[in-house]
C-alpha positions as CSV (number, residue, x, y, z in Angstrom):
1,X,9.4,0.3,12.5
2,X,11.6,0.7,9.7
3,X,14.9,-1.3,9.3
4,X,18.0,-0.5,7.5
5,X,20.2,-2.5,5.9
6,X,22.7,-2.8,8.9
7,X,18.9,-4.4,10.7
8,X,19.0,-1.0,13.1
9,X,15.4,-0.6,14.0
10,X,13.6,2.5,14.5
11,X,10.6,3.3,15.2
12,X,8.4,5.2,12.8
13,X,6.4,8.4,13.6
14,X,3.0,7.1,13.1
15,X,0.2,10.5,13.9
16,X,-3.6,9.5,13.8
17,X,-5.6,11.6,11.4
18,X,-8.6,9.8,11.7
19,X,-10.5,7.7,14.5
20,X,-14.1,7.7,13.8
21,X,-15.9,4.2,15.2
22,X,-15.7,2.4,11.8
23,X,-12.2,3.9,10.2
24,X,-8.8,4.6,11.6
25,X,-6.3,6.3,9.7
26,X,-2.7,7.3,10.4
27,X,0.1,9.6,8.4
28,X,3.2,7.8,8.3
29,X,6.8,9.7,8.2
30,X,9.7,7.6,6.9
31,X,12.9,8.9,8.0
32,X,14.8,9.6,6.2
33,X,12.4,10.3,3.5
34,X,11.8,7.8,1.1
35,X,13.7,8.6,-2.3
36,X,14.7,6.2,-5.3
37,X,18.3,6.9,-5.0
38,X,18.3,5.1,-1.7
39,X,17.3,1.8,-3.5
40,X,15.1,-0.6,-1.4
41,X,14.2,-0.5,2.1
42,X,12.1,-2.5,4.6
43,X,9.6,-1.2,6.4
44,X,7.6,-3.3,9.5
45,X,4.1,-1.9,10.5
46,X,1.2,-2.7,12.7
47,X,-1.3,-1.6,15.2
48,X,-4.0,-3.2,17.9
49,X,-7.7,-2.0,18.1
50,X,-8.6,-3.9,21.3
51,X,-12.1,-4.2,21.5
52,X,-12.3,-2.9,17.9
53,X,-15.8,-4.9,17.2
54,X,-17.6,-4.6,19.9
55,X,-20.1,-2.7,18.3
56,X,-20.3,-4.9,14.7
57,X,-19.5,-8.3,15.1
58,X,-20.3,-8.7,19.0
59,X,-24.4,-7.9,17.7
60,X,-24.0,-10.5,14.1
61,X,-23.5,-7.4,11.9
62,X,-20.5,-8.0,9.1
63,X,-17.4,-5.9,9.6
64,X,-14.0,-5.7,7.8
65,X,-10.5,-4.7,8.9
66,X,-8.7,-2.9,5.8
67,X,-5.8,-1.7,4.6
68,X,-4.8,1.3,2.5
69,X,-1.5,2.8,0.5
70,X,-0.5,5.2,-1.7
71,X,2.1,5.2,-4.5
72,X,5.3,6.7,-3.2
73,X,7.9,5.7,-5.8
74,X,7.6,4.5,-9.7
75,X,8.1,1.3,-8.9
76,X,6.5,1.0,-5.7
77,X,6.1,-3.0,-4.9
78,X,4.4,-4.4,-0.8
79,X,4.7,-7.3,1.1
80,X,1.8,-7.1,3.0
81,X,0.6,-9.7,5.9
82,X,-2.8,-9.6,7.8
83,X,-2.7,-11.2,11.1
84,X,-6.0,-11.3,13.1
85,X,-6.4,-12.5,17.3
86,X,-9.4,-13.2,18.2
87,X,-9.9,-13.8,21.4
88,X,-11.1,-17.8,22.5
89,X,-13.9,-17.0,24.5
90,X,-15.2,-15.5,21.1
91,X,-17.4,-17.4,18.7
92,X,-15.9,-18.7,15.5
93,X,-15.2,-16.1,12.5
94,X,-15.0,-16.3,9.1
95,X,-12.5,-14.0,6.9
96,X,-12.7,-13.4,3.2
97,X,-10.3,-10.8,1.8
98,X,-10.9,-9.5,-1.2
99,X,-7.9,-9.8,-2.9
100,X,-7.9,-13.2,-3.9
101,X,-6.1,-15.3,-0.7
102,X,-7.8,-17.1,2.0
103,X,-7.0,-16.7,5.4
104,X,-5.2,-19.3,7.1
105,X,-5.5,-21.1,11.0
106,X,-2.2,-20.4,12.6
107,X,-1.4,-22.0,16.0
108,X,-2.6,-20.3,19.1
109,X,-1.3,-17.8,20.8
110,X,-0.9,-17.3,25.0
111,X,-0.3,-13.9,25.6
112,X,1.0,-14.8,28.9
113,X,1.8,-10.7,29.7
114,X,-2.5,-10.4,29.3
115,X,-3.3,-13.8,30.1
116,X,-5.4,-14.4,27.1
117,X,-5.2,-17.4,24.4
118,X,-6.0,-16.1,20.7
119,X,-7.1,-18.1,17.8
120,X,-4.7,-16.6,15.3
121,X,-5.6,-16.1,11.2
122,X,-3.3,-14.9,8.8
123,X,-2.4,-14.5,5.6
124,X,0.2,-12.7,3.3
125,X,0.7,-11.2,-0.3
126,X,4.2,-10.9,-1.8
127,X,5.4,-8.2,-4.0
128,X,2.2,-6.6,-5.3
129,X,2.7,-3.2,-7.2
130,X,0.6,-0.4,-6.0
131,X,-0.6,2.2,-8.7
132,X,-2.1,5.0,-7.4
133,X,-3.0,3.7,-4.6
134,X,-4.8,0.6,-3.4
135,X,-7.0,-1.3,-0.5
136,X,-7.1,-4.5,1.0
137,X,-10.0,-5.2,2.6
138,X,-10.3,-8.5,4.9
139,X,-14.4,-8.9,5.7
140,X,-15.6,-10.6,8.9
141,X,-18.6,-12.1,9.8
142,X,-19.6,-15.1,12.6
143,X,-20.0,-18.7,11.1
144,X,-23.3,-19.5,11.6
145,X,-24.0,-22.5,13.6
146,X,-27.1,-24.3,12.5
């Protein structure tokens, strides 16, 4: 969703260009276009994946949950946060992203709309300049339990 400086909120047009089992990748259109006359704007962005590692984590295998941009102005700067549900009937994960941060207990969350409780993880980077383009990759595995 992108907000102006008046807070009006629109939604962005987000198409998929990619949804193979392990990547998931969307073109975003920012409208208007994004241009360095218009100075600074705010953009808000997120997706679900339920049941996203069924196939990884649900059979011990390490996965990762990632995130990708590309340079768009010349002084191109991203507040980015990663904020991770897991569902509490699920065994305990770890997170390491590889940028640096550690990935921080937040207090649970009762969807009451799916009736499900989530442990919640997240954490945040502030102001980081992207040139070309950069990841940020958060990898995943189970704790082991000894």
């Amino acid at each position: 969703m992108r907000r102006n400086n008046r807070r009006k909120v629109r939604p962005l047009i987000r198409i998929p260009v990619e949804n193979a089992e392990t990547r998931k990748g969307f073109i975003v259109f920012y409208m208007p276009p994004i241009s360095e006359a218009d100075g600074q704007r705010k953009f808000l962005t997120g997706f679900k994946v339920p049941g996203e590692f069924r196939h990884t984590l649900a059979m011990g295998r390490e996965d990762m949950v990632s995130y990708s941009v590309v340079q768009q102005a010349v002084n191109h700067h991203l507040d980015l946060t990663f904020r991770i549900l897991v569902d509490s009937s699920l065994p305990e994960l770890v997170f390491t992203p590889d940028f640096g941060i550690s990935m921080k207990e937040q207090p649970i969350l009762d969807d009451k709309k799916v009736s499900r409780i989530y442990r919640s993880y997240s954490c945040s980077l502030k102001n980081v300049l992207i040139r070309p383009a950069t990841d940020f990759t958060v990898r995943i595995h189970k704790r082991l339990v000894y």
